[in-house]
C-alpha positions in Angstrom: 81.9 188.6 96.9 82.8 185.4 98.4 86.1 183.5 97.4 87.0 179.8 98.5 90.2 177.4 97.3 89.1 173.9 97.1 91.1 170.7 96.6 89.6 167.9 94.8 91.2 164.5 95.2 90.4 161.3 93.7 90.4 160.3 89.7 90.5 163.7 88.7 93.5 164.1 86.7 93.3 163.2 82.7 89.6 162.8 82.9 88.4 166.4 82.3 87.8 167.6 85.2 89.5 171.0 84.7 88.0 172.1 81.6 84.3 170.8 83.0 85.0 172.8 86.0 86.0 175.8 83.7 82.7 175.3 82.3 80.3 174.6 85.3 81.9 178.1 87.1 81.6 180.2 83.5 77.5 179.0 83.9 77.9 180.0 87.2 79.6 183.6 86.8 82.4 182.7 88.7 86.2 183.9 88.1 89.4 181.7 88.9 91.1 178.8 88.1 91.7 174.9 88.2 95.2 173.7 88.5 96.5 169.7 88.4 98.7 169.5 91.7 101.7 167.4 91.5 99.7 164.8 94.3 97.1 164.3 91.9 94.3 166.2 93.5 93.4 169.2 91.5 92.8 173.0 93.3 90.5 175.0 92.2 90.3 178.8 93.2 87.2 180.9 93.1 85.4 184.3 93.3 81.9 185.3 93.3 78.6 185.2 94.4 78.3 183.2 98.0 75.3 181.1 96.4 77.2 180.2 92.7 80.9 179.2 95.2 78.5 177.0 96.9 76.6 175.6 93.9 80.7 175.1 92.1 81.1 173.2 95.6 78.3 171.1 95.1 79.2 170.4 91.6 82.6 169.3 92.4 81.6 166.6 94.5 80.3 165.2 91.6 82.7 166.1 88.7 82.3 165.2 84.8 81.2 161.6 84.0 84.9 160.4 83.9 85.8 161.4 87.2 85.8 159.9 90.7 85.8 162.4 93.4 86.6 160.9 96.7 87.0 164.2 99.0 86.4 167.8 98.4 88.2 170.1 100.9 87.1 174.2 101.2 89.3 176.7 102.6 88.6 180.2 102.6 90.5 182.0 100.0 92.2 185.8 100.3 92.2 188.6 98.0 90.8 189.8 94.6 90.7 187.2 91.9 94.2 187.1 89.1 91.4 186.4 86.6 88.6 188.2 84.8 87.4 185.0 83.8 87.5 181.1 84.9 91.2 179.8 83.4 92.7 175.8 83.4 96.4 175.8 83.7 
C-alpha cells in the first residue's frame, strides 16, 4: 500500500475541489481525506494502490472545472489510514 500527503495551492478553496477530490479517489479506491488549510491551499492525505496515488496526483494537477491549480506538492505520508473511506472535512 502506498500513502502520500499532497498540498494543492492555488484557487482551490470554495470551488469544489474537496468534494471532486472525494470523488476522483472513491473511483480510484483510495482512503483519506481533503482538508481547506488556513493558507488557502488544500492537503489532501491518501492510501492505496501506488498506481491509483499516482493517478489522484495526476488528477489534482488538474482539479474540477472551477479550480486553478498552480502547484501540487507530494510528501510521503506515514502510517495506516484514520479512514475506511475518502472523507472532506
Amino acid at each position: 500500500m502506498a500513502a502520500a500527503r499532497f498540498l494543492v495551492s492555488g484557487r482551490v478553496q470554495g470551488v469544489g475541489f474537496r468534494a471532486a477530490t472525494r470523488g476522483q479517489a472513491r473511483l480510484l479506491g483510495l482512503v483519506g481525506q481533503a482538508i481547506n488549510l488556513p493558507d488557502g491551499r488544500v492537503e489532501v492525505r491518501v492510501w492505496g494502490l501506488a498506481e491509483r496515488v499516482d493517478a489522484l496526483e495526476r488528477w489534482l494537477h488538474v482539479g474540477p472545472a472551477l479550480a486553478r491549480v498552480d502547484a501540487v506538492t507530494r510528501h510521503a505520508e506515514e502510517g495506516a489510514p484514520e479512514q475506511v473511506e475518502f472523507v472532506i472535512d
